[in-house]
C-alpha positions as CSV (number, residue, x, y, z in Angstrom):
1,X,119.7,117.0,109.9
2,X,122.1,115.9,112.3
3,X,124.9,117.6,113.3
4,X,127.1,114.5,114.1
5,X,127.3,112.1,111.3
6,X,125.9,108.7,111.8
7,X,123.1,105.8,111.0
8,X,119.5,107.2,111.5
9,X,117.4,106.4,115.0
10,X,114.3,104.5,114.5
11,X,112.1,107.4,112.8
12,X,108.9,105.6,113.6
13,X,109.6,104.8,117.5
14,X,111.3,108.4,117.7
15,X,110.8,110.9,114.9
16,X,108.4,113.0,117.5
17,X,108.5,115.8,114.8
18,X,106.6,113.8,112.6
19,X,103.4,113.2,114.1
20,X,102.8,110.8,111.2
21,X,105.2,108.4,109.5
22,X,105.7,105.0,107.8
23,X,108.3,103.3,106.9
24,X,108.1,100.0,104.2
25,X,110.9,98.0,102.6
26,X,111.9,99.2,99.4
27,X,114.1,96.8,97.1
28,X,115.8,96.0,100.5
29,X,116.0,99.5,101.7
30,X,113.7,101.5,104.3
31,X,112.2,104.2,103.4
32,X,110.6,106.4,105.9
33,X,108.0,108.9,105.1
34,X,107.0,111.6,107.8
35,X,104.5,114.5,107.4
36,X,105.2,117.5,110.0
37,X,102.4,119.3,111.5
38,X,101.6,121.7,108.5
39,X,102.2,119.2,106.2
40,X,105.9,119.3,105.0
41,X,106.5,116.1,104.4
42,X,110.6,114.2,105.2
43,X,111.3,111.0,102.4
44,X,114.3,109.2,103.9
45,X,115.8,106.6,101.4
46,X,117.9,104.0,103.1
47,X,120.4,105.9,105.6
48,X,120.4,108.7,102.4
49,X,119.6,110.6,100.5
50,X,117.1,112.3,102.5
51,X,114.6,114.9,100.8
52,X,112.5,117.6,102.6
53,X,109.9,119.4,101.5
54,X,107.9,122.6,102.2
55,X,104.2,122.1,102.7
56,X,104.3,123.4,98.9
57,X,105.6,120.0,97.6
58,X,108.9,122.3,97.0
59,X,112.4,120.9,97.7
60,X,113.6,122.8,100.8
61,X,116.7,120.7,101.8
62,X,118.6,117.2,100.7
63,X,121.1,115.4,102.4
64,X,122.8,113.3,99.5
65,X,126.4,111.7,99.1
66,X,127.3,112.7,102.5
67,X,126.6,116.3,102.1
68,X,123.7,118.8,102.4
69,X,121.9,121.2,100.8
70,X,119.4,123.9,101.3
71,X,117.0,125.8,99.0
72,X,118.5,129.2,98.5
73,X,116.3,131.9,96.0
74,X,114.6,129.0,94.3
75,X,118.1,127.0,93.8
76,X,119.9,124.5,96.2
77,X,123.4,125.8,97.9
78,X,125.9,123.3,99.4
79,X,125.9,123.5,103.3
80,X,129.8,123.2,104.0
81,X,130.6,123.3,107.7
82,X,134.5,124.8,108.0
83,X,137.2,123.7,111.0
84,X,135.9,126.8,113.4
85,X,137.6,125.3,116.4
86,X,133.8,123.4,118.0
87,X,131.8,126.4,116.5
88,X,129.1,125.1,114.3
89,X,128.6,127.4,111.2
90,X,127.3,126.4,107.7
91,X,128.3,128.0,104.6
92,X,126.7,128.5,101.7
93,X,128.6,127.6,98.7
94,X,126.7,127.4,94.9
95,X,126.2,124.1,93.1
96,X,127.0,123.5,89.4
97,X,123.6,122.6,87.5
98,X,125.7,119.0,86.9
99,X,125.0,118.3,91.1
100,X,121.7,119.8,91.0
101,X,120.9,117.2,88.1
102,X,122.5,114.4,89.6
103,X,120.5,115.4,93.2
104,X,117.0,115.7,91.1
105,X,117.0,112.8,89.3
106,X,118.3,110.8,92.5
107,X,114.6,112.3,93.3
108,X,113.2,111.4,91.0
109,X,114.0,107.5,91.1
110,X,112.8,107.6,94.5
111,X,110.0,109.4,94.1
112,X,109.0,106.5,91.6
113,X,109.6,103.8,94.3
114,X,107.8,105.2,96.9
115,X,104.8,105.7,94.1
116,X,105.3,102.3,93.0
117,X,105.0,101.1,97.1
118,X,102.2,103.4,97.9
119,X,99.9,102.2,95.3
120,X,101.0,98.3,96.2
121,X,97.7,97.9,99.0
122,X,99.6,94.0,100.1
123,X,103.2,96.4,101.4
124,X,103.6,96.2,105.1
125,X,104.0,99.5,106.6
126,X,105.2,100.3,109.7
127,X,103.6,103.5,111.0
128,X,103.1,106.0,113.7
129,X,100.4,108.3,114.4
130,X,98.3,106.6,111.7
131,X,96.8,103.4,110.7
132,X,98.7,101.9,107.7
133,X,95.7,102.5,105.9
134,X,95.4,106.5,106.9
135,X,98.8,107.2,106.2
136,X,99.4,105.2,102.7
137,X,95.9,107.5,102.0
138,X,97.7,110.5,102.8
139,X,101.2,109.8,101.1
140,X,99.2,109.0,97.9
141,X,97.2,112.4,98.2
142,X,101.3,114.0,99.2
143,X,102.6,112.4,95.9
144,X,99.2,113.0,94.1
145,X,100.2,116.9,94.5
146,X,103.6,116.3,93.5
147,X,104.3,118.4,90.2
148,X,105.8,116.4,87.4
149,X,109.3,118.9,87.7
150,X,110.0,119.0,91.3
151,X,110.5,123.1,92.2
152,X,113.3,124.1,94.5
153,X,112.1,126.3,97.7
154,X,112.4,130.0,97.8
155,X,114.2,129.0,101.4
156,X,115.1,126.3,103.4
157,X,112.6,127.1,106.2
158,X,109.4,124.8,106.5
């Protein structure tokens, strides 16, 4: 994630880390899907929340409500970036279970949509790196492994 706050590039003409990615119209919002290399897989939602996971299918890091998180010893941490005079340092501050809640089941609902769009075969992705028709295969194989109660990284690494 970003280090400047602003609206999202075009993931499909330039997410390069993402050697495959869709993105389809969702209830009037994009959502952008892109699988790294060794399979982590990056679910953007609109211009946020975005939700990153570990090849795994574990939660590794979230960018939600203008803030961002990272998996910390199985349990997400608030990234907080103090005034170090241009330095950039994150850190780590815990989360009531309240915000981890609220984060998860803003998951979950888009978890469902993206379901819901990936088994629709008439949705119009855009992709990269794939045929529409290779990637909605893969993304419903991705959410396929999903486990019903999402689990929170060990780390935020990939």
């Amino acid at each position: 994630m970003a280090i400047h706050e602003h609206d999202r590039e075009d993931l499909i003409r330039e997410g390069k880390n993402m050697p495959i990615r869709g993105e389809v119209l969702v209830d009037g919002s994009p959502i952008v899907i892109g699988f790294r290399q060794m399979g982590q897989v990056s679910l953007y939602c609109g211009v946020a929340p975005v939700f990153q996971f570990n090849q795994q299918h574990q939660l590794r890091r979230v960018f939600w409500q203008d803030r961002r998180f990272a998996a910390q010893h199985g349990r997400l941490v608030e990234l907080v970036r103090p005034n170090r005079g241009g330095r950039v340092s994150m850190v780590h501050q815990d989360l009531d279970d309240e915000t981890i809640t609220d984060i998860l089941r803003s998951l979950s609902q888009w978890v469902a949509k993206t379901q819901r769009i990936a088994d629709d075969s008439t949705a119009n992705w855009r992709t990269e790196g794939a045929t529409a028709q290779v990637f909605r295969q893969q993304l419903l194989r991705w959410l396929a492994g999903l486990p019903p109660t999402v689990v929170i990284a060990a780390n935020a690494n990939a």
